[in-house]
C-alpha positions as CSV (number, residue, x, y, z in Angstrom):
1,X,8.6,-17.3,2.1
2,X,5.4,-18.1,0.1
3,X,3.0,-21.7,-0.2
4,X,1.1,-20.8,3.4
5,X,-2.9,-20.9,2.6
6,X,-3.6,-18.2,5.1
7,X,-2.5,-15.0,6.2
8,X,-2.9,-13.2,9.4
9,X,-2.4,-9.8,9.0
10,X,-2.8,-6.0,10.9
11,X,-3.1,-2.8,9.4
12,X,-2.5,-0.3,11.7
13,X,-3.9,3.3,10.6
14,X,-2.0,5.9,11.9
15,X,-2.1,9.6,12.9
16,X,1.3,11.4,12.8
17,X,2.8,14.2,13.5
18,X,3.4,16.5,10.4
19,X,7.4,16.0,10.5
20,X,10.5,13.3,11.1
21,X,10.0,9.5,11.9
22,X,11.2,9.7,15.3
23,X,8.7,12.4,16.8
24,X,6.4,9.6,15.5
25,X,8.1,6.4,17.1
26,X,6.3,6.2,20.2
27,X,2.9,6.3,18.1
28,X,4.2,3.2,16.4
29,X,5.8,1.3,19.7
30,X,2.3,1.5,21.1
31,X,0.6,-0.1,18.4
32,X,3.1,-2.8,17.9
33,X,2.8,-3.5,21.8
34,X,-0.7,-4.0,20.7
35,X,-0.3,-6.1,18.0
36,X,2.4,-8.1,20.4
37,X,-0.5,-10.0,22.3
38,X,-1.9,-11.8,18.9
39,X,1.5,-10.9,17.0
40,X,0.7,-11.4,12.7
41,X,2.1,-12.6,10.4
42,X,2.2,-9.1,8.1
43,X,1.3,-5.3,9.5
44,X,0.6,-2.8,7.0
45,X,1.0,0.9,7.5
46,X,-0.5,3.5,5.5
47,X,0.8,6.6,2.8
48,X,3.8,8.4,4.3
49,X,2.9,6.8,7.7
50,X,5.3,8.0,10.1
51,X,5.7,11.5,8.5
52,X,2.0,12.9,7.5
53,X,1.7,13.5,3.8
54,X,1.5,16.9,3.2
55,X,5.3,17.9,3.6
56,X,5.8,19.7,0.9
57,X,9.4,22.1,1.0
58,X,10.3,19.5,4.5
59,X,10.4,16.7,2.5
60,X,13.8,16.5,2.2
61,X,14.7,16.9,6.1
62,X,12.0,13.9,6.6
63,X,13.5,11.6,3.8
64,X,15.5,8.5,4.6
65,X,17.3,5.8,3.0
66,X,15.5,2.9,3.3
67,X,17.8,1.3,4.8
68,X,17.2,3.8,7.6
69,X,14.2,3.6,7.6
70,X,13.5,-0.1,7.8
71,X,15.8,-0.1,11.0
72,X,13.4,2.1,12.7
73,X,10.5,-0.3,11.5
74,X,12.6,-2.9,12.7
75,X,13.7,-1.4,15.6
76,X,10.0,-0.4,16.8
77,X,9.1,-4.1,16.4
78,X,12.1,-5.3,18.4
79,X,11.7,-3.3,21.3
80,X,7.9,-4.7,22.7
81,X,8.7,-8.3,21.1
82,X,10.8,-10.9,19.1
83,X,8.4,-12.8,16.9
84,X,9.2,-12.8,12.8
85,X,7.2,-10.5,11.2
86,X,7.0,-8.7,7.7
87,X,6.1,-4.7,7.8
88,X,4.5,-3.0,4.9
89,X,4.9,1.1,5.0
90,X,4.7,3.8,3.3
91,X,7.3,6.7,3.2
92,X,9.9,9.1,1.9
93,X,12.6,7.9,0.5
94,X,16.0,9.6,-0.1
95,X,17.8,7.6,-2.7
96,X,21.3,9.7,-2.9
97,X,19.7,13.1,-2.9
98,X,17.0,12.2,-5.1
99,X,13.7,12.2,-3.3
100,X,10.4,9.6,-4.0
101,X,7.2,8.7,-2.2
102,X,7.9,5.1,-2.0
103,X,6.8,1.8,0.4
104,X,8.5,-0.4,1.8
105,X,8.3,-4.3,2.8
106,X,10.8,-5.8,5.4
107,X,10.9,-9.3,7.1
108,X,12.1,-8.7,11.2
109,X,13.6,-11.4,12.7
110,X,15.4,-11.4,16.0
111,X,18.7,-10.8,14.8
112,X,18.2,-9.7,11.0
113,X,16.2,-7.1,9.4
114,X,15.5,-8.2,5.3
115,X,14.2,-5.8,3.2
116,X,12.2,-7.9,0.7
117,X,10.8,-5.0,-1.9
118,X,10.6,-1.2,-2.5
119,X,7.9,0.3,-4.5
120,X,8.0,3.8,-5.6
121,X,4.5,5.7,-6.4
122,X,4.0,6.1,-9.9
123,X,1.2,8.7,-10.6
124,X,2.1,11.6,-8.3
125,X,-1.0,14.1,-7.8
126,X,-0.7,17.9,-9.0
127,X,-4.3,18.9,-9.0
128,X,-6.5,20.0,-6.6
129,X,-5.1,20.2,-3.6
130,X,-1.7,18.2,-3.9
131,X,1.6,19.0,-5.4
132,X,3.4,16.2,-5.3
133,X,5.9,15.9,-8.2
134,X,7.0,19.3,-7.2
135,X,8.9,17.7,-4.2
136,X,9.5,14.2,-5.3
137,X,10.0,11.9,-8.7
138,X,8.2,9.3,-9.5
139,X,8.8,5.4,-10.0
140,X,9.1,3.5,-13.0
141,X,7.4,0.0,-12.7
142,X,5.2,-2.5,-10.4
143,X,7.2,-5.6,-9.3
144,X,6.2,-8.4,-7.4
145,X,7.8,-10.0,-4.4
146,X,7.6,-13.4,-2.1
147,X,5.3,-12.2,0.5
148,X,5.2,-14.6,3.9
149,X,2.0,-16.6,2.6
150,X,2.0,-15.5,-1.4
151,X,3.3,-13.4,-4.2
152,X,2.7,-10.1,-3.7
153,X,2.5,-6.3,-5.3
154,X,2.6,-2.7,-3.4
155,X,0.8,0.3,-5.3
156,X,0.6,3.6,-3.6
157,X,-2.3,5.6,-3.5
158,X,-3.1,7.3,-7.0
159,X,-1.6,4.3,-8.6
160,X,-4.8,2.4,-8.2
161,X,-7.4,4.4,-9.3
162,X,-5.3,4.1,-12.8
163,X,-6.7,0.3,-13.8
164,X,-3.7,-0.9,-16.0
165,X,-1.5,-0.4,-12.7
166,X,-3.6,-3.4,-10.3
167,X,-4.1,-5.1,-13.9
168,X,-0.4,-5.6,-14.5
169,X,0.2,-6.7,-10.7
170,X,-1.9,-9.4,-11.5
171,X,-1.2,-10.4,-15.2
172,X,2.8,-10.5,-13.5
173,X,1.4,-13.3,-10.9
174,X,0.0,-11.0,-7.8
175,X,-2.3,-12.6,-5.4
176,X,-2.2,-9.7,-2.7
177,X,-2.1,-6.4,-3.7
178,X,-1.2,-3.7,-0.8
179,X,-1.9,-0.3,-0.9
180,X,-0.5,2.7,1.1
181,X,-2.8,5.6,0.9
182,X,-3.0,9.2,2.0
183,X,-6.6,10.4,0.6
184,X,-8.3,13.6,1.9
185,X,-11.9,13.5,2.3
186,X,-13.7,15.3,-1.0
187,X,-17.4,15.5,-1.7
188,X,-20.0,14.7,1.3
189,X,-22.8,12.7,-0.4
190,X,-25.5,10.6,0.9
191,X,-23.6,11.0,4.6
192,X,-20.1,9.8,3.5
193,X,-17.4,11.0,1.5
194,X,-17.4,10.6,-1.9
195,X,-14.0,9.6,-2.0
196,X,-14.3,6.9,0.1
197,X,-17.7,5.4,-2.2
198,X,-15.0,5.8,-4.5
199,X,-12.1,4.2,-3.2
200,X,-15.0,1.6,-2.0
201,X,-16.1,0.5,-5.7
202,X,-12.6,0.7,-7.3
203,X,-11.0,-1.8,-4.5
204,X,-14.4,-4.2,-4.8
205,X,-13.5,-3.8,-9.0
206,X,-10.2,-4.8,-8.9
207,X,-10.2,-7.5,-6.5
208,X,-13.4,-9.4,-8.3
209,X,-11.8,-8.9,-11.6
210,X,-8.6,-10.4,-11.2
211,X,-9.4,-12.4,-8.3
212,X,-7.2,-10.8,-5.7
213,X,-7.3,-9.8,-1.7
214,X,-6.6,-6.3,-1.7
215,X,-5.3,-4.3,1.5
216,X,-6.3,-0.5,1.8
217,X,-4.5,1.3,4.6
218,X,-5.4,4.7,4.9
219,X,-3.4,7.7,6.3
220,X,-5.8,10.0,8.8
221,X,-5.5,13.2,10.6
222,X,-5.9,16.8,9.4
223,X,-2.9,18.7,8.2
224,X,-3.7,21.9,7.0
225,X,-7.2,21.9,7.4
226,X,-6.8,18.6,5.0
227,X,-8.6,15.5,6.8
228,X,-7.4,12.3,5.6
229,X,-10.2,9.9,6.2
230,X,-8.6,6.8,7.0
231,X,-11.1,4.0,6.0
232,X,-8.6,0.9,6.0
233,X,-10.0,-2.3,4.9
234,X,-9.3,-5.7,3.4
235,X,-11.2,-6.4,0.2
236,X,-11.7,-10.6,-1.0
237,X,-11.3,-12.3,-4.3
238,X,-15.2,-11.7,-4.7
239,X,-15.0,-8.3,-4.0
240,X,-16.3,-8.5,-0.7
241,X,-14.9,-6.1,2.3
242,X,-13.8,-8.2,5.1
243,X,-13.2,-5.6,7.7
244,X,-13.1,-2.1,7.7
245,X,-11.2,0.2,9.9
246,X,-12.8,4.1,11.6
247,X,-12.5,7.4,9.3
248,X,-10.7,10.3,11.0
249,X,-9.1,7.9,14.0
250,X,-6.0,6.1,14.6
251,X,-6.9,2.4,14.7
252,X,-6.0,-1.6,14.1
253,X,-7.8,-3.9,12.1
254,X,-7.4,-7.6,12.1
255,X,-8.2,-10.2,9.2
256,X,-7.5,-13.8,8.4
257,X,-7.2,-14.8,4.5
258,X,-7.5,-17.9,3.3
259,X,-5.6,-17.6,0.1
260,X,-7.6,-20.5,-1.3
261,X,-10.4,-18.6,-1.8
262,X,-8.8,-17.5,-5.0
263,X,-8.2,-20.3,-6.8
264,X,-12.8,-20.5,-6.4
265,X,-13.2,-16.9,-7.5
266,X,-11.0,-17.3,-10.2
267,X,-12.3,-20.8,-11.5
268,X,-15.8,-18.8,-11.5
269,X,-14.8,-15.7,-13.3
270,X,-11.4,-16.7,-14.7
271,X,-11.2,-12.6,-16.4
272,X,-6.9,-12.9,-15.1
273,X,-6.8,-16.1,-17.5
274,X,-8.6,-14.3,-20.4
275,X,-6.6,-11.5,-19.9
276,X,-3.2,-13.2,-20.1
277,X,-4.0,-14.2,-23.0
278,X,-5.1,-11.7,-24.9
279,X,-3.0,-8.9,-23.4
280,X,0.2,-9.6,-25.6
281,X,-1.7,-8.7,-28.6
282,X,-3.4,-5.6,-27.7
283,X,0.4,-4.8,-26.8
284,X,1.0,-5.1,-30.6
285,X,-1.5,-2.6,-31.7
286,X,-0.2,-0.7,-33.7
287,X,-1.1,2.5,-30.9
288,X,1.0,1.3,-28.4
289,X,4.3,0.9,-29.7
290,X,4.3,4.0,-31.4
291,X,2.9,5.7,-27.6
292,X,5.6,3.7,-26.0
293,X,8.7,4.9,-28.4
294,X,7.5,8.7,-27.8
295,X,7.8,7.8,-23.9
296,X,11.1,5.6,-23.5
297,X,13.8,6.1,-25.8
């Protein structure tokens, strides 16, 4: 359903347990009992949420359909309350034996569990200290799809720190953009982590740019000596950070969009109009086409 002008949402940054969804139910019933006493209208979960990231050789054993697992989303919701509500989480999919780092968006009602959209990550990491496209492929587009209050996009991660990825969300009609994450902590400066002064400037980017709310929910916990820093935060059309969640702890954070604030940061830097307009032809470079028929047959 979309048209609402705001949005109440939750992202709830988890902790796991390195290993299957259900050792990491209970972690999930208790925040969703939590959420219960104010419910919202959308809950995002972070990168691999339920599993921890690093999985490596037990991906396989931790992979479900998602199918499966938006029953146990569902399921989790169900059990401390019956108000609607759309869930946004990251995790392993198993798609007939064939394995991705994907995220999913549901719609729990009372009697019917919808599963509204499926994004698989794109750019999967294989430098420094992640391996990823050893253990799983990788997706093949960015779709949109009718979020409660607005059209919306998922990317995952690495997928937006590569600009075309948000850029194309929003040239295809994205007004919330989502993103899962699982990010170590790299590079202490000035008393925080680099990566997160990183992940800081390229949300604020994005989301003044194309005059977007973007939603950052970050894995944490350590998992083999790695220490995912968490840092979740909700990010407004003029690039302003609304709310920002703890590094290193689980925790819920709370904001309330109005999704008219859009339509003003967009009539004073109207950059998503430009570039609709001029994006076709730099698609007819010459460069492109001749990139694009090395890549896809």
């Amino acid at each position: 359903m979309t048209g609402s002008a705001t949005l109440d949402l939750a992202i709830v940054q988890t902790k796991p347990r390195k290993g299957p969804v259900a050792g990491n139910r209970a972690m999930l019933i208790a925040a969703f009992s939590v959420l219960q006493q104010s419910p919202p209208q959308l809950v995002v979960l972070p990168e691999a949420a339920l599993t921890g990231y690093f999985l490596e050789g037990a991906t396989y054993e931790c992979a479900l359909s998602r199918e499966e697992f938006a029953e146990e989303l569902a399921s989790a919701w169900r059990s401390v309350g019956k108000i609607p509500v759309e869930i946004v989480s990251g995790f392993y999919e198993n798609d007939g034996g064939t394995l991705y780092n994907s995220a999913i968006a549901i719609s729990v009602e009372p009697a019917q569990t919808r599963i509204l959209h499926v994004h698989r990550k794109l750019f999967l990491p294989t430098y420094g200290v992640f391996d990823e496209a050893r253990f799983v492929s990788r997706g093949r587009s960015v779709e949109l799809y009718d979020g409660f209050a607005t059209k919306t996009a998922i990317v995952i991660c690495e997928d937006a720190w590569h600009a075309i990825v948000p850029t194309i969300a929003a040239v295809k009609g994205a007004r919330l953009l989502l993103v899962p994450s699982a990010s170590p902590g790299r590079g202490p400066v000035d008393g925080e982590f680099e990566s997160l002064r990183h992940w800081r400037e390229l949300l604020a980017g994005a989301a003044r740019e194309h005059g977007i709310f973007i939603v950052y929910a970050g894995l944490t916990g350590f998992e083999g000596g790695k220490g995912m820093t968490g840092g979740s935060c909700v990010v407004d059309p003029f690039g302003q950070t609304l709310v920002r969640a703890p590094i290193f702890d689980p925790a819920i954070v709370r904001a309330r969009l109005d999704l008219r604030e859009m339509e003003i940061a967009r009539a004073s830097l109207p950059l998503i109009g430009d570039l609709g307009d001029v994006l076709p032809d730099l698609l007819r470079d010459s460069f492109f086409p001749n990139v694009l028929g090395k890549v896809v047959p």
